[in-house]
C-alpha positions, 0 to 999 in steps of 0.5 A: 800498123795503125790505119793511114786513113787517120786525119790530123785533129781527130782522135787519137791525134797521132798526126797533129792536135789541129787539122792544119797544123803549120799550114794555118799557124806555126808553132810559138817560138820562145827562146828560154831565158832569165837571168841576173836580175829581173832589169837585165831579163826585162832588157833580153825578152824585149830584144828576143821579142823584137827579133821575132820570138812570139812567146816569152819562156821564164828562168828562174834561179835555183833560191826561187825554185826552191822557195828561198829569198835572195837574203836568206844564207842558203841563197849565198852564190846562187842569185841570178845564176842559172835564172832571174831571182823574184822575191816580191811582187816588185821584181815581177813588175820590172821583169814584165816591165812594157811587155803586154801581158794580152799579148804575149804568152809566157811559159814559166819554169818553175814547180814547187813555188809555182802557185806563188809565180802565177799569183805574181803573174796574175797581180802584175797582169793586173796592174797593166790593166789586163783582167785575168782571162785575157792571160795566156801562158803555162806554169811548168807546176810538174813537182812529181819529176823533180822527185825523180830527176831535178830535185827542186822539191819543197813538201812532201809528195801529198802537199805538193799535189794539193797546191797543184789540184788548187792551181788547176780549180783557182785556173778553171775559175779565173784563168781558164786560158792558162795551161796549168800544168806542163808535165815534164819528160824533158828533165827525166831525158836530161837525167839519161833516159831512153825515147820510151823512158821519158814518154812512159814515166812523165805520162805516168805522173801526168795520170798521177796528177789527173787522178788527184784532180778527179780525187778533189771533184774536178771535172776531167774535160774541164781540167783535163782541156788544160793539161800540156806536156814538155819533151826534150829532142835528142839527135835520133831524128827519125825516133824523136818524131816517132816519139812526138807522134806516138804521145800524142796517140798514147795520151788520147787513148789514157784520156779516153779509155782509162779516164773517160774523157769525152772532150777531144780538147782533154784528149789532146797532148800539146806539148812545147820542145826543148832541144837537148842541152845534155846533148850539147858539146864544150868542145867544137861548140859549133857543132851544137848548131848542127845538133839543134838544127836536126833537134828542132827539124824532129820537133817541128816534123813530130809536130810541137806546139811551141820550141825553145831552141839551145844556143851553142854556147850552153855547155860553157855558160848562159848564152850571149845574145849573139848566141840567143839570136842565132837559135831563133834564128834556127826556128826561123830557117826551118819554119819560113825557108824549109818547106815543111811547114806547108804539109801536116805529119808529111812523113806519114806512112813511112815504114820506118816512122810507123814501125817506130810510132808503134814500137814506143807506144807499145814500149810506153803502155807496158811500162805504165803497167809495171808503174800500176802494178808498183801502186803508181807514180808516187809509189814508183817514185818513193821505191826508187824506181823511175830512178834506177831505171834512169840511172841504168839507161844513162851508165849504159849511154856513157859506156857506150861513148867509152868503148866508142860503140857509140860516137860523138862527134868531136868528143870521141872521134874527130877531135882537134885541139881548140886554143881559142876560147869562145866569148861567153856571158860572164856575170858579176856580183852587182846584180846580186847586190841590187837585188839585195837592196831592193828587197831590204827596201821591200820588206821595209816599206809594206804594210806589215800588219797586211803582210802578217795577216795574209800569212796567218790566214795562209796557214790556217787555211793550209791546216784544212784539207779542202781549202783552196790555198790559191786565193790565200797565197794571191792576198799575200803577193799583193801585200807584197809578201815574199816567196820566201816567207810564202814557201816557209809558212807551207813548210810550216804546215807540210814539213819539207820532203828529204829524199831517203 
């Protein structure tokens, strides 16, 4: 068992990044949203943050993901589904629209079009007056588990890391508070892996993405001090914040031993939290307000720079507003009413919490082996391993709620029969319609010229290997270039990944 004697802000962080942890500033309270159209998520970031949220977390629909415009025939049903739909710069503008970019942090989740996003951010950032080291925020920017678990990948694996290498230069330069990466468990746990899963491969792809760096001549504690991650919490309250702690502990040590890292800042995991939407239930829904508020108490118990808490609603539809009220308001019972926040790591030291500390650090760092041994995460990734091993821990949760071995409240035992369906947010077609327009009025009234340049210089300078792309992909946000033409002058250069 590893010495007590351990303070918090010092390495290897096993109790917390910062010596005070809570006792001097809580965690970042966003609540995850986007939808519809760029309008209607403007209109639901400024009452979040009115109700006390401190950060703005962004969704994005999935044509936006993937690097599609709202007008292309593959975008057809999809326009502000699961996020808002940005073409252009213009729907930056209106979704940002009277809210201070130096005041508000924004989390953007988004991956393969993430240079794209940023650049928007930054011009947007611009506009108001607001120069770009002033910006706060983090780009998820994590395309290696969209291979493994999500799927929203563009280019091939090599493409993909070059544009994020050149996120992190172009950051260091001109946005160097910007978190220019969250390299994501949350999605390989959603997908059905274990605690020591989700720990294992995300930190596998986190040294993926740190040897890249270090491969195009990066300076480890410059990048390395930037660098956040983003874990789900599941309802094994004393294991999650085992987990919390123990990838605090784990990244100082692959930091420090494996890398040489000499700056505490680069040692540092600070990750945000999602509670664990596949652990939401449609049935009594309003057991996931149990669920949540044990979730968010392992986040906040393991230590989480900022939490994004699920509302009850989710396994139905995007939650109402009541909804999204109501899982602020969870955060803010624990963080104002609880009592926690007044100690740092306050379950230090228990038996049970060290055991399982240890037991997942040991868990994680022998998977990493076996993922060094395959010749990394990018190879694991093209064997199909980190899939396969998802896949079988996630049939053997399922046949555990099958034989009842495992219970779910309300699903497999104490059911009732519900009549009364709950009201849920129900999207119509205008706000497809508007974007529609918007974006015809768009493409119609640039510069042309402009655009066609910036576009032209964007796949010659994609045609060389040591050309940062970042500044070519900015020129032509602010010509108002859309995400679709950017994404599609890339594929032209790398071609498109298809998954075997």
């Amino acid at each position: 068992m590893h010495d007590s004697g351990e303070k918090a802000g010092q390495y290897p962080f096993t109790r917390g990044i910062y010596g005070e942890m809570y006792r001097s500033r809580k965690w970042t309270m966003r609540q995850y949203a986007g939808f519809s159209s760029a309008e209607d998520s403007n209109t639901r970031y400024r009452y979040l943050l009115d109700q006390g949220q401190t950060g703005l977390s962004v969704a994005f629909d999935l044509p936006t993901q993937i690097g599609y415009d709202s007008d292309d025939d593959l975008s057809a049903g999809e326009i502000g589904k699961v996020g808002v739909p940005i073409d252009t710069l213009a729907d930056m503008e209106i979704l940002f629209q009277d809210i201070p970019l130096d005041k508000v942090s924004s989390s953007m989740t988004i991956n393969s079009t993430a240079a794209i996003l940023l650049a928007m951010y930054q011009v947007v950032a611009e506009k108001q007056g607001v120069s770009s080291d002033q910006l706060r925020g983090t780009i998820q920017n994590d395309v290696l588990k969209e291979y493994i678990a999500r799927g929203t990948y563009i280019y091939p694996p090599k493409a993909s890391l070059r544009l994020i290498t050149d996120v992190f230069a172009y950051c260091n330069e001109h946005i160097p508070n910007w978190n220019t990466i969250s390299i994501s468990g949350y999605h390989i746990r959603e997908a059905g892996s274990t605690a020591a899963q989700e720990l294992a491969f995300t930190f596998a792809n986190g040294i993926a993405y740190v040897q890249a760096a270090l491969d195009a001549g990066l300076d480890i504690d410059k990048f390395g001090a930037r660098l956040s991650f983003f874990w789900n919490a599941h309802n094994d309250l004393l294991e999650e914040i085992a987990k919390f702690r123990a990838s605090r502990r784990i990244w100082a040590r692959i930091m420090k031993e494996r890398f040489g890292a000499t700056n505490p800042k680069a040692m540092m995991c600070r990750f945000h939290t999602q509670t664990g939407g596949s652990t939401l239930t449609a049935q009594q829904i309003d057991n996931n307000i149990v669920r949540v508020t044990l979730q968010a108490l392992a986040a906040v118990l393991g230590g989480t720079q900022s939490l994004h808490t699920n509302s009850r609603d989710e396994a139905l539809a995007l939650p109402t507003e009541a909804s999204a009220r109501l899982a602020l308001r969870t955060q803010q019972v624990i963080g104002f009413e609880s009592g926690v926040t007044n100690y740092v790591d306050p379950l230090a030291g228990s038996e049970v919490i060290e055991r399982l500390t240890d037991g997942l650090e040991e868990e994680v760092f022998s998977y990493i082996q076996k993922i060094d041994e395959l010749g990394g995460a990018v190879k694991a990734i093209e064997l199909g391993y980190f899939q396969n091993e998802i896949g079988n821990s996630a049939y053997q949760y399922q046949q555990e709620i099958e034989s009842q071995d495992r219970t779910i409240v309300g699903v497999n035992r104490f059911t009732v029969d519900e009549d009364i369906q709950p009201e849920i947010l129900e999207l119509g077609s205008e706000a497809a319609q508007r974007q529609l327009s918007r974006l015809k009025i768009i493409k119609q009234g640039r510069d042309q010229d402009a655009v066609r340049k910036a576009l032209s210089d964007l796949t010659q300078a994609a045609g060389m290997d040591n050309e940062n792309l970042f500044p070519y992909i900015l020129t032509a946000v602010r010509e108002y270039a859309s995400i679709g033409e950017i994404s599609n002058t890339l594929r032209g250069v790398f071609g498109e990944y298809v998954a075997n």
